[in-house]
C-alpha positions, 0 to 999 in steps of 0.5 A: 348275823343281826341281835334281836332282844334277846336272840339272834338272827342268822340270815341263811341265804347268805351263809356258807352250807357248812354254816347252814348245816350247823345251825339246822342241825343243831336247832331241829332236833332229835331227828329220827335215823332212817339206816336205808337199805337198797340194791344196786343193778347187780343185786348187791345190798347198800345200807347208809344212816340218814338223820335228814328223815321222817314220816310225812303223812298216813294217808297214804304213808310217805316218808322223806328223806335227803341223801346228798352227794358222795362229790358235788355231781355224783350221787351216793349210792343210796340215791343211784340205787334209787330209780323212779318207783323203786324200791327201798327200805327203811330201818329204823336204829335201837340203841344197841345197834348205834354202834353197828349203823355208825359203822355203816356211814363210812365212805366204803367203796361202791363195790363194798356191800355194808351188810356184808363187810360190817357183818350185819344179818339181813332177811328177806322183804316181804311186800318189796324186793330190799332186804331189811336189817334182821336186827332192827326193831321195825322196817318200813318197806317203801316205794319211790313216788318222787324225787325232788331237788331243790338246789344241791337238796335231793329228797327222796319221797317213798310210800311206805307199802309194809312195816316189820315190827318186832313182836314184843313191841306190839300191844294189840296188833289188832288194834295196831298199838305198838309199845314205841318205848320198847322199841328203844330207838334213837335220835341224831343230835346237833354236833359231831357224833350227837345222839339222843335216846327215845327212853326219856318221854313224857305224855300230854293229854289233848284238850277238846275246844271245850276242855280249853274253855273249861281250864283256860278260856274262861271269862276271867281270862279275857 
């Protein structure tokens, strides 16, 4: 760690991961909560909260996400149940379900479905074969395009074939508006148990090149 002015800089690469990962995680914040639901070979639903997430582009729609290892060199079970274009989906978690999705973070045993023993109703998917959580407000349905490692990093990258929202959450669904504050998702935060909800937002409006001129770029701010 070297002190430059007033911050200070922490040189990553020679840091333990347990460091790393309270730095990162404490700075990149509120993080998005992909709660992934899978099925193993035998058809058995796994369903497991990632806050290592988020949607990477629209055209077409990918989403990332990292799923690390339950031991070094053995893969949780979201990863396993995870092959090459496979399918997965990812539900997104409302406030009232926090509670419900930490649950389904402990370290159950492989052969115990999270849906089943947490008591968590799930309905069918519609464009992939994973079932989403029934009471998730949105769902995205996606499909493996590539897996990526960077070191003990796994990174998981799905194109997303369908989204599931909630009917009272959409403004206009022919104009595809969707009222984000009702959905009232939630956030991870840095520290042990850290959430953050999505109620508190505020707007601001995008300038065109001209507006900036107009407001801020004149010759008296030369």
């Amino acid at each position: 760690m070297t002190a430059r002015a007033d911050h200070l800089h922490f040189d990553l690469t020679t840091l333990p991961q347990a460091a790393r990962y309270k730095l990162v995680t404490g700075i990149v914040v509120p993080r998005p909560i992909a709660w992934v639901s899978t099925l193993d070979a035998a058809g058995h639903v796994n369903l497991a909260p990632y806050s290592f997430f988020n949607i990477m582009g629209s055209d077409p729609p990918v989403v990332a996400f990292a799923p690390g290892d339950r031991a070094p060199g053995i893969p949780k079970d979201t990863a396993r149940n995870i092959p090459s274009g496979g399918d997965f989906t990812v539900n997104l978690v409302s406030r009232d379900l926090a509670e419900t999705m930490n649950a389904t973070a402990t370290d159950f045993p492989a052969e115990l479905g999270e849906p089943e023993h947490v008591g968590i109703a799930l309905e069918p998917g519609v464009t992939v074969a994973t079932p989403r959580v029934q009471g998730s407000p949105a769902a995205l349905e996606c499909r493996e395009v590539q897996t990526v490692r960077i070191g003990n990093t796994r990174i998981i990258l799905g194109e997303v074939l369908g989204v599931s929202i909630r009917a009272d959450a959409v403004l206009d669904a022919g104009k595809q508006y969707v009222d984000t504050a009702a959905l009232d998702l939630i956030g991870r935060m840095g520290g042990r148990g850290g959430y953050a909800t999505t109620r508190d937002a505020f707007t601001i409006d995008r300038l065109t090149y001209a507006q900036w001129q107009e407001r801020d770029g004149g010759e008296d701010s030369r």
